[in-house]
C-alpha positions as CSV (number, residue, x, y, z in Angstrom):
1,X,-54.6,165.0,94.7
2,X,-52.1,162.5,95.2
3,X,-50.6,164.1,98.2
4,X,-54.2,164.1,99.7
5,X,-54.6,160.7,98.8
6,X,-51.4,159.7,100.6
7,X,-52.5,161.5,103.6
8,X,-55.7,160.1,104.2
9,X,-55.1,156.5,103.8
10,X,-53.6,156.3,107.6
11,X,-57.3,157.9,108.1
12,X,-59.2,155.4,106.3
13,X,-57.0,152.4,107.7
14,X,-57.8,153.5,111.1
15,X,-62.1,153.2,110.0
16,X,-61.3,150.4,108.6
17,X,-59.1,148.7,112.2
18,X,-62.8,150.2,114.0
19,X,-65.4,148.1,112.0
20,X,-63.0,145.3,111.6
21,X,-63.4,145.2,115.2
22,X,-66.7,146.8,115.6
23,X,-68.2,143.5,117.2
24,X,-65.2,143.6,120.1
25,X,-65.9,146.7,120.4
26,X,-69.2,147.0,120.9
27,X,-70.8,147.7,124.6
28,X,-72.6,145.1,126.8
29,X,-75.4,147.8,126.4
30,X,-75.4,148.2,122.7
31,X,-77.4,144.9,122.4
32,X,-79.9,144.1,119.8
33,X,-83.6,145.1,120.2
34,X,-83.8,141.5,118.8
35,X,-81.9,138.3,119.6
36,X,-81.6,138.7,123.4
37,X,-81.0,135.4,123.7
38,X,-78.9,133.8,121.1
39,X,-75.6,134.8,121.1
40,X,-74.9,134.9,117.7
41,X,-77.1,138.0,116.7
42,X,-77.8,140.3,119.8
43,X,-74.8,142.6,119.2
44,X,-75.7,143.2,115.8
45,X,-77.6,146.4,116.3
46,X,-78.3,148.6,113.3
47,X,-76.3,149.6,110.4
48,X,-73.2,149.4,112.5
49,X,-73.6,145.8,113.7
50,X,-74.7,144.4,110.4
51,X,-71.8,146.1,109.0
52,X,-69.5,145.0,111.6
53,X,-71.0,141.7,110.8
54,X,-70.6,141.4,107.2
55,X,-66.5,142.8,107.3
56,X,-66.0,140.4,110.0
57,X,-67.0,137.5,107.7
58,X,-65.7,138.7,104.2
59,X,-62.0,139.9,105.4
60,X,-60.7,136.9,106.7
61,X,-61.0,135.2,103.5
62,X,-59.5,138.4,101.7
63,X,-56.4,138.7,103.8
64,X,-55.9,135.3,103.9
65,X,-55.6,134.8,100.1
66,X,-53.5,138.1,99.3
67,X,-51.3,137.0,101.9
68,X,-50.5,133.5,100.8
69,X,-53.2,132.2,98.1
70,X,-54.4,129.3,100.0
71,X,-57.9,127.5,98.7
72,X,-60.8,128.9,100.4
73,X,-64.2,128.1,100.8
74,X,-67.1,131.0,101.1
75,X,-67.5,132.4,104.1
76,X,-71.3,134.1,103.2
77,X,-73.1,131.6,100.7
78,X,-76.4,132.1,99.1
79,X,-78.6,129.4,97.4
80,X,-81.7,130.1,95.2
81,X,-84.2,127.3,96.1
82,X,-86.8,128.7,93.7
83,X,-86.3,131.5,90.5
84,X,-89.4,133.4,91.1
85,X,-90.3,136.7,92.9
86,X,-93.6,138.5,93.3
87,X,-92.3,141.8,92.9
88,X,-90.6,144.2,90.3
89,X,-89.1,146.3,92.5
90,X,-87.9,149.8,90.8
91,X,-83.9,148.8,91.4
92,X,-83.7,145.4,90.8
93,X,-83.3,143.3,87.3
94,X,-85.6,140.7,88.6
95,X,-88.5,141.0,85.8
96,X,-86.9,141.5,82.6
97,X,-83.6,138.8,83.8
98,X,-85.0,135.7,85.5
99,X,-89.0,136.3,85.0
100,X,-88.3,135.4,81.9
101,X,-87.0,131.6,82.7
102,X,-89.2,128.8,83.3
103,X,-90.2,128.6,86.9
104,X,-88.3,125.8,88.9
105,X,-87.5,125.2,92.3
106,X,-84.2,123.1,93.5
107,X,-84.6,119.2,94.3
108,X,-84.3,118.0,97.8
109,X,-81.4,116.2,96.8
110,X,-79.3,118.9,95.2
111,X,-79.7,121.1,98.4
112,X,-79.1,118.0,100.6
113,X,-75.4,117.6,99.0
114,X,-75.4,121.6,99.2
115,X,-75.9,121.7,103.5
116,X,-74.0,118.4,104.2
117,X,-70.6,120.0,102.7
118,X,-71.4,123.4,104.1
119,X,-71.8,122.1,107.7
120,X,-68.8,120.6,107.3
121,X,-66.7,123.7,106.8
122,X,-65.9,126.1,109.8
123,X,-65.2,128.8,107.6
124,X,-68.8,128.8,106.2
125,X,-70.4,131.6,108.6
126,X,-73.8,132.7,107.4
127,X,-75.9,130.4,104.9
128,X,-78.4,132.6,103.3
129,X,-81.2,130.6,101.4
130,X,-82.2,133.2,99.2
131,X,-80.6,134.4,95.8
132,X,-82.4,136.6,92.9
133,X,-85.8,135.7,94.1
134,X,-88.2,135.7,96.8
135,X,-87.1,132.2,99.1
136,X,-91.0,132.6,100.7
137,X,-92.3,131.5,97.4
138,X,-90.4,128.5,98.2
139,X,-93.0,126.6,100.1
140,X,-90.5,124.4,101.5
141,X,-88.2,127.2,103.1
142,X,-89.2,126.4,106.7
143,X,-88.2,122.8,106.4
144,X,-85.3,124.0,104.3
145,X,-84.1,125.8,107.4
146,X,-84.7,123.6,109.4
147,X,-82.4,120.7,107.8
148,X,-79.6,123.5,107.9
149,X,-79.6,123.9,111.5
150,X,-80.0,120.3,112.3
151,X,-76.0,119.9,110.8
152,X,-74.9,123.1,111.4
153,X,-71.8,124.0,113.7
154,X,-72.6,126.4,116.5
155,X,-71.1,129.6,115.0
156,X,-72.9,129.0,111.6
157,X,-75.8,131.0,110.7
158,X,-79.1,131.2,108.5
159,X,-80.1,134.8,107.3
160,X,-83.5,134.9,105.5
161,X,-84.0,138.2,103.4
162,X,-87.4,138.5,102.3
163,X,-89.7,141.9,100.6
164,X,-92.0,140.9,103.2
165,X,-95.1,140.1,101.3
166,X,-95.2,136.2,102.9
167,X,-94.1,136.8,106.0
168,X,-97.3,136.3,107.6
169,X,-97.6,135.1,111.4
170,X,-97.7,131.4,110.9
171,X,-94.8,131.5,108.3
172,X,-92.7,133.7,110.9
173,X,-93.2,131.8,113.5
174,X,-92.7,128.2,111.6
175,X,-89.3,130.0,110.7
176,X,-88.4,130.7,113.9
177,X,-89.4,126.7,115.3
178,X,-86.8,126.0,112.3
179,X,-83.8,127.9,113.8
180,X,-83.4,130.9,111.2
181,X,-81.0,133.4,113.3
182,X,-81.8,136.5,111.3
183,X,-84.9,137.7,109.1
184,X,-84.2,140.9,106.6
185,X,-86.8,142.5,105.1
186,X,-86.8,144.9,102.5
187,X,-88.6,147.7,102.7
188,X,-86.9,150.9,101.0
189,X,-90.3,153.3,101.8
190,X,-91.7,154.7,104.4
191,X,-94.6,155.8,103.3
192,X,-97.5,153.8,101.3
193,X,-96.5,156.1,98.0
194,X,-92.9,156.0,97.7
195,X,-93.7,152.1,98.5
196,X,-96.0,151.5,95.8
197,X,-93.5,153.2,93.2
198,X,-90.5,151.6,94.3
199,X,-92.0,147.7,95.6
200,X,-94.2,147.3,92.3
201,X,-96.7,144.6,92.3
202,X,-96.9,144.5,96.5
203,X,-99.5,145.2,99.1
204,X,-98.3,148.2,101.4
205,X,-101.1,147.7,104.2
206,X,-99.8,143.3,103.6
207,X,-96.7,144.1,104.4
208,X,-97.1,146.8,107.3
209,X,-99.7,143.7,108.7
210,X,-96.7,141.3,108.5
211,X,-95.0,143.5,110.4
212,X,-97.0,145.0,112.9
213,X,-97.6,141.3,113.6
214,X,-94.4,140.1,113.8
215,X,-93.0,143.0,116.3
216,X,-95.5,141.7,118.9
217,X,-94.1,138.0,118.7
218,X,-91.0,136.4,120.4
219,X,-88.1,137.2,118.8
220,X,-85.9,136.3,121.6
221,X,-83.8,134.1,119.6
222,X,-83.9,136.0,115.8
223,X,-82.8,139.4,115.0
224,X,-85.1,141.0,112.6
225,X,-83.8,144.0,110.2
226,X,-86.0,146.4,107.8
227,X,-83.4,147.1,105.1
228,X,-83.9,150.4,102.7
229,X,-81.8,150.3,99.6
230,X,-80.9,154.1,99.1
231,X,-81.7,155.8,96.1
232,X,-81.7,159.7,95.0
233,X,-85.5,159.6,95.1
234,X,-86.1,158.2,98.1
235,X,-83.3,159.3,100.2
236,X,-85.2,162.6,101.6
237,X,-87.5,159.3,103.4
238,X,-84.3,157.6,105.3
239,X,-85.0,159.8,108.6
240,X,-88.7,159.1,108.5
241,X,-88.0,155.6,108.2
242,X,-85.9,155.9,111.0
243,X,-88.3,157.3,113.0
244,X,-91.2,155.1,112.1
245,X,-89.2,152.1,112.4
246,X,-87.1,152.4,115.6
247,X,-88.0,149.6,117.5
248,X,-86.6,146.8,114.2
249,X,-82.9,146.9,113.9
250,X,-82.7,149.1,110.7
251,X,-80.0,148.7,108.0
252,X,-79.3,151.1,105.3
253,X,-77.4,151.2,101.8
254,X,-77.1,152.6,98.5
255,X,-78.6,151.3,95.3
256,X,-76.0,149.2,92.7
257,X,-76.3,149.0,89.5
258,X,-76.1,145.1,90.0
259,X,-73.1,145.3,87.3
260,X,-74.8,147.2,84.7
261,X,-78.4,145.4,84.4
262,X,-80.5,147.7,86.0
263,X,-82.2,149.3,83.5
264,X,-83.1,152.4,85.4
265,X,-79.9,153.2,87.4
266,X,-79.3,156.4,85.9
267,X,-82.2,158.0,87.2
268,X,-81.6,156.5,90.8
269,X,-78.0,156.5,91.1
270,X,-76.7,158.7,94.7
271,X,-75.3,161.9,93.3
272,X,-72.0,162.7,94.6
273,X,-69.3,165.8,94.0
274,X,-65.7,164.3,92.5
275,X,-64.5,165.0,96.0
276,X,-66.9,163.0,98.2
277,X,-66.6,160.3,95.4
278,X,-62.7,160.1,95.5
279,X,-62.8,160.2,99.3
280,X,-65.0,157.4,99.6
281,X,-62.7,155.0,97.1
282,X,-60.0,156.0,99.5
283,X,-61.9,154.2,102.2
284,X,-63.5,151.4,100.5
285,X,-60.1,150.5,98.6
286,X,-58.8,150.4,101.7
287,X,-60.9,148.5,103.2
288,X,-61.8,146.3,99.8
289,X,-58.7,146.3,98.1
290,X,-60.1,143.3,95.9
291,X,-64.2,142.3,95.3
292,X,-65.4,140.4,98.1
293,X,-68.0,138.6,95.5
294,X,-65.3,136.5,94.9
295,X,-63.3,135.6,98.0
296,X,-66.1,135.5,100.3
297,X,-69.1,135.0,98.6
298,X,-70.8,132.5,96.6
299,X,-74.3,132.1,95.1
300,X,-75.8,128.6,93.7
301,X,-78.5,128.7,91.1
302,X,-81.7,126.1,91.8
303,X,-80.1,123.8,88.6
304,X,-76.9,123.9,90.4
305,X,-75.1,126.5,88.6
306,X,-72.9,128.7,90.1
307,X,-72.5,131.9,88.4
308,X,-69.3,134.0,89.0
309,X,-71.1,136.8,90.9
310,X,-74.5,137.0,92.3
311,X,-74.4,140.9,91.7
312,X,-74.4,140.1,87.5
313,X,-78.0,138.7,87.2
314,X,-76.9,138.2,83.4
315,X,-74.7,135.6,84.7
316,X,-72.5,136.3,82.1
317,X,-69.6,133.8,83.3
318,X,-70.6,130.5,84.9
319,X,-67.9,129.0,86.9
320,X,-69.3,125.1,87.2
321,X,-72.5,122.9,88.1
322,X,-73.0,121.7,91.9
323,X,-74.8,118.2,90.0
324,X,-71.3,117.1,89.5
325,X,-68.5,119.4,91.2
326,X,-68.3,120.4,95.2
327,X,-68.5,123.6,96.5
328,X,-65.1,123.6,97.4
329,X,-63.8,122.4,94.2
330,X,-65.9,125.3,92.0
331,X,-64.9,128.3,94.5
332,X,-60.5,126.9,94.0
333,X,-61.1,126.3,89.8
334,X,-58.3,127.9,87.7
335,X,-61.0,130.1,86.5
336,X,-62.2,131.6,89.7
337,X,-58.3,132.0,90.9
338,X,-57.4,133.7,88.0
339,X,-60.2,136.4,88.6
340,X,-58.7,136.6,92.0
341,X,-55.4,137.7,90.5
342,X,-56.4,139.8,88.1
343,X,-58.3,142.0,90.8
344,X,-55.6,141.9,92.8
345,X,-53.6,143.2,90.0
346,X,-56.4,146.2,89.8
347,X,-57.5,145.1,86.7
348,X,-61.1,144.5,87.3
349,X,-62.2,146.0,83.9
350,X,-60.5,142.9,82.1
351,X,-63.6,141.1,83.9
352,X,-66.8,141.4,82.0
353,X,-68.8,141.6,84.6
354,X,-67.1,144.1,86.8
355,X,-66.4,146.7,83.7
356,X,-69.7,148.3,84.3
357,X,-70.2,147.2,87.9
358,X,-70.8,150.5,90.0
359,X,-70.1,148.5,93.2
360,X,-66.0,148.2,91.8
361,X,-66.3,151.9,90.1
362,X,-67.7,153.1,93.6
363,X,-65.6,151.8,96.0
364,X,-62.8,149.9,95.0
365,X,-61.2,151.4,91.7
366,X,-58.2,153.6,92.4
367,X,-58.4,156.8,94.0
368,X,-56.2,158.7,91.6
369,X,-58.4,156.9,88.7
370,X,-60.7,160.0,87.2
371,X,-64.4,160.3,88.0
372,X,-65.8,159.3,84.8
373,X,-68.8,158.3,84.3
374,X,-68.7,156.8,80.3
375,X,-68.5,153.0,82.0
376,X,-72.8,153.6,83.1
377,X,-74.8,152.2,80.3
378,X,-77.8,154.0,79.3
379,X,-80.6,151.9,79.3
380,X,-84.1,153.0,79.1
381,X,-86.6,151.7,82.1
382,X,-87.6,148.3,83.0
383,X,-90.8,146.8,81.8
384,X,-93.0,145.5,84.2
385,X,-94.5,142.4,83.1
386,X,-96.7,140.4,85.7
387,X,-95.1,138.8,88.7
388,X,-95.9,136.0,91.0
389,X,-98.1,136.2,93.5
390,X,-97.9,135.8,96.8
């Protein structure tokens, strides 16, 4: 196995140099159903362009530090503006992690402080007002945007990912007056069943309104994406939702175990032979050799907290508070660089929140490492308590 191994990294490097490069690469006639004319978004077509998109801003910041461990601000950074959701969606944590908090939404002044350092930094690349929650609850989100791209520098971006639910005609179209450059909704069905099993607590025929509504509007300067979190019960659906959904850009991925808090993972996680599951740690190690949660990413809570992931909705380590520390100043602590080093030493599993994380055991642990599968916990599934409506 380690002869193999050895022999298909020059493989893997080579995928690796392609999506790297993946928006150079990319045809004058591969442009985006979406986005025709801003210039930011119109290559990014389809899984392949929002890949290409997300490498292209999480490397960088990778390379850079392994190479010579300068300070680093994030290049992808998410803020939750308000801790609610109206959903309690089969694969996500959402209703028995922050449902149960008090609801609160971030003051104006605390996201003020959090755009004007972000404008200033070039290496800030897509702002994403949306963490653990549903940012259309937040019935400020339009204005929210639109304060964003008022500073912003050209190349920076606002994503908006959304379940859907609120993203009715008026909404979309305020969003688009504010300058949002790409809208992602989740829909992870394609058919009103698997929907109402997997999206609990939404409207399928809302949603399909929203957008049935919104793919007869301008979207000349927005890229719109359906996303479908892959799962082993729904993945027989991907090719119908394909099908259905062909004129959206369409992006595709497999469901995390958001580092051990999804209740129900077992019975969703993708079922792979020890093969296929070594040969794709051969490519994502190469590609990731360390967590990109950490080098590229950051999220901030709506109190200001800024938890050491945003894929551990325990929020089992928090790094600092944005009420009295900078962005800059949190993502360079001697806490956060000594994570750094320790996962560039391979020893994630002396992190508690990346011992059980399926995203590391997936894709970056070692190779040679054995497939074993004693790190899942075994929880039992997720109540579903009421949610917020919409």
């Amino acid at each position: 196995m380690q002869l193999i191994v050895k022999l298909l990294y020059p493989i893997a490097d080579l995928i690796v140099l392609v999506f790297v490069w993946a928006d150079r690469l990319i045809q004058s006639w591969r442009v985006s159903k979406t986005g025709y004319a801003n210039s930011r978004v119109r290559n990014m077509v389809n899984t392949m362009g929002y890949m290409s998109h997300a490498y292209h801003g999480t490397l960088p910041n990778i390379r850079k530090w392994l190479k010579d461990r300068p300070a680093l601000f994030p290049t992808v950074l998410q803020v939750q503006t308000i801790n609610r959701c109206n959903a309690a969606c089969e694969f996500c944590p959402y209703p028995y992690t922050i449902h149960l908090q008090e609801k609160r939404i971030m003051d104006d002044a605390l996201y003020s402080k959090i755009v004007d350092e972000c404008v200033q930094e070039k290496d800030l690349h897509d702002f994403v007002p949306m963490s653990k929650n549903e940012p259309l609850l937040d019935l400020k989100m339009e204005q929210r945007v639109a304060e964003f791209k008022a500073k912003a520098q050209p190349h920076q971006m606002v994503e908006l990912v959304t379940n859907g639910s609120a993203l009715t005609p008026t909404r979309a179209q305020r969003l688009m007056e504010a300058g949002v450059d790409l809208i992602t909704v989740s829909l992870n069905a394609s058919n009103e069943a698997t929907y109402n099993r997997v999206m609990v607590g939404l409207s399928w025929k809302q949603v399909m309104g929203n957008l049935e509504s919104l793919s007869k509007m301008d979207l000349s300067m927005v890229n719109v994406y359906l996303r479908f979190v892959v799962d082993q019960t729904n993945r027989r659906e991907l090719r119908i939702f394909h099908k259905r959904w062909k004129h959206f850009n369409l992006f595709q991925f497999n469901v995390n175990n958001r580092a051990g808090t999804v209740r129900n993972y077992e019975k969703m996680v993708m079922k792979y032979n020890d093969l296929l599951s070594r040969l794709r740690r051969i490519g994502g190690s190469r590609l990731y050799p360390v967590c990109p949660y950490v080098f590229s990413l950051m999220h901030i809570l709506e109190n200001g907290d800024v938890p050491m992931c945003s894929n551990d909705w325990a929020d089992r380590e928090v790094l600092g508070n944005l009420h009295s520390q900078s962005i800059r100043e949190i993502y360079n602590s001697p806490r956060m660089n000594e994570i750094r080093e320790l996962m560039a030493q391979g020893r994630f599993e002396e992190i508690e929140a990346c011992r059980e994380c399926s995203f590391y055991h997936d894709w970056m642990k070692s190779p040679l490492a054995p497939n074993k599968d004693d790190w899942r916990t075994n929880l039992q599934p997720a109540p579903r308590g009421q949610v917020e409506p919409v």
